[in-house]
N, C-alpha and C positions, 0 to 999 in steps of 0.2 A: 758553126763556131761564133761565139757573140764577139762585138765589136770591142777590139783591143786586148783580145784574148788571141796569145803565143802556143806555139806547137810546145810538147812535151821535151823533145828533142835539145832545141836551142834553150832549156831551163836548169841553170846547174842543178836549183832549189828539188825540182822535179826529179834531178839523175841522185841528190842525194837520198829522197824518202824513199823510191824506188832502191835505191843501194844498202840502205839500214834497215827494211823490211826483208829484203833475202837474205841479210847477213842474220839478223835476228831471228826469223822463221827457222832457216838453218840450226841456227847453234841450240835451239830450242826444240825442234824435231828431234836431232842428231842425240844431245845429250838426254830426251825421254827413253829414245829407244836402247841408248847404255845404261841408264839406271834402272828399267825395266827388266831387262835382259841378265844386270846383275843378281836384280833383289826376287821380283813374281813368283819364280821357281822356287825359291828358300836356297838356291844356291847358282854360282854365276854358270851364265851359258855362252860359250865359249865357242866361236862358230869360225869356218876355216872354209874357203873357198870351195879344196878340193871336194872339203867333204859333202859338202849342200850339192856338189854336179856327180858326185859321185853314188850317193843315195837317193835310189828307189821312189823312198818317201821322206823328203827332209826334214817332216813336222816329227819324225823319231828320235832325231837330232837331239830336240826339248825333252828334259826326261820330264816323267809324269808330274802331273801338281794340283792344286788346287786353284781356283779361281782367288785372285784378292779382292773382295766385295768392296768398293768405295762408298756403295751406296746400293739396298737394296731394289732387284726390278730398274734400278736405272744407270749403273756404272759399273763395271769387275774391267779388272784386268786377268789377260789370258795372253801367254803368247804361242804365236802363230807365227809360222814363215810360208809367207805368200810369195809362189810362184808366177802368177800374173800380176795384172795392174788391181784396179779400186774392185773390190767386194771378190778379187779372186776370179775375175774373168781372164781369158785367154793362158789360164797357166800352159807355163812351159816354153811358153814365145818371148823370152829374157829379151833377146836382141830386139826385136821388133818393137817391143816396147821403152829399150835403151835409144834406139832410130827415134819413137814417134816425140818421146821425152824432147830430146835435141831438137825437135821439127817446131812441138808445139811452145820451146820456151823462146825460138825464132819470132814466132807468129805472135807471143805475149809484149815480146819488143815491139816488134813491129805496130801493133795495136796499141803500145805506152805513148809509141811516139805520134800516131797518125791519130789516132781516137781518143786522146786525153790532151784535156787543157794544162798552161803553164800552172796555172793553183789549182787544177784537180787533186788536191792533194790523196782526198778516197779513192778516187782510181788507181794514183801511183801506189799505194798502200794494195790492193786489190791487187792488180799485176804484179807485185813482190808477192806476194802471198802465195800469187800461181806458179809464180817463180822457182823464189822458196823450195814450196810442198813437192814442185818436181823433183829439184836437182838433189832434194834430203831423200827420192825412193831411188830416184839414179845413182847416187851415190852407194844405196843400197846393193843395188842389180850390181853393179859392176867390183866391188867390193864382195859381194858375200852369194852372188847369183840368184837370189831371192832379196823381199822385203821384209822387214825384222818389223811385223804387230803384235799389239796389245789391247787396244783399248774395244773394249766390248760393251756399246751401250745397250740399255734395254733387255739385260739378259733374261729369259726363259718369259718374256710378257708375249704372251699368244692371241693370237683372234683366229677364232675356227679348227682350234686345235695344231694353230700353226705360227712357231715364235716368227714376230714379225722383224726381227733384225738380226739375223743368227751371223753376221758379219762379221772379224774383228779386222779392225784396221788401223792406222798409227795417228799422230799428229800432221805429217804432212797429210795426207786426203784431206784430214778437217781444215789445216790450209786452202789447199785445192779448192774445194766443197763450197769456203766461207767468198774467197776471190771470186768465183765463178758466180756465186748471187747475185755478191756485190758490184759487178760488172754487167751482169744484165739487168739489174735495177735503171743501175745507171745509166745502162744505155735507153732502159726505156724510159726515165724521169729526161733525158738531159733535150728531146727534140721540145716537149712541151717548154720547159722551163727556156729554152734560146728561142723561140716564137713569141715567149710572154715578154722577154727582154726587148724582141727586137719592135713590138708594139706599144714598148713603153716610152711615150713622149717625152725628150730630154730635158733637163730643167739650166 
């Protein structure tokens, strides 16, 4: 930590960008996946606890449709209800990944405060982000038993005969996704950059 640089923790400035990044992440995840859900299908889908723990295959749930192309080869929207976490691993394990949610937004605190400066303002932005992206799929899980996606980029673009992103997933991942680079950037930009400070002769 360079000289005269404060923990995260003791920074109102810090608790608020961190605070107006979740709040914003959220309402920006949360209301994608309602207007998605209304419009993509040509009619609204209408999802109910019981029924997503109750069905077999809940992607039935979504009656058929077409893709809405944003952009050829590189955008559609398609929705999907994902039973697991990111790209649809571990379906079926809602709770365990409602546990690891709670564990790992613990560990994003925890990390805001011990591994971020008082004006790191991009990290506090970074950790809301992971923030955020989580509690908008938890919110999901526990609300609807699954996660409510759409955004499908790169559709049907192949190499070797094989589409290279047959994924769909929402706005929070790309949350998740974007915090998590930007965290390990930073963590690897930030020893070099406190080395060059702390060698730089004061004036």
């Amino acid at each position: 930590m360079t000289s005269g640089a404060t923990s995260s923790f003791g920074a109102p400035r810090a608790w608020l960008t961190l605070a107006l990044t979740i709040v914003l992440s959220l309402v920006v995840d949360l209301g994608t996946k309602v207007i998605a859900f209304e419009r993509v299908a040509g009619m609204p889908v209408v999802l109910q606890r019981d029924d997503v723990l109750a069905a077999e295959r809940p992607n039935l749930l979504i009656p058929r449709h077409a893709p809405v192309v944003v952009a050829p080869k590189v955008l559609e929207f398609k929705l999907v209800l994902n039973e697991g976490a990111v790209f649809g691993i571990g379906a079926g394990k809602r709770w365990f990944f409602v546990v690891f949610t709670v564990v790992a937004v613990g560990f994003v605190l925890w990390l805001f405060g011990t591994g971020t400066r008082s004006k790191d303002w991009l990290g506090h932005v970074a950790a809301g982000l992971l923030i955020g992206g989580g509690l908008g799929n938890l919110y999901d899980r526990i609300r609807f038993a699954c996660v409510r996606d759409f955004l499908h980029p790169l559709p049907g673009v192949e190499v070797g005969g094989r589409e290279i992103w047959p994924y769909v997933s929402n706005v929070a991942d790309l949350f998740v996704i974007v915090g998590i680079v930007v965290l390990l950037i930073r963590t690897w930009r930030t020893p070099a950059d406190e080395d060059a400070a702390a060698t730089t002769p004061e004036t």
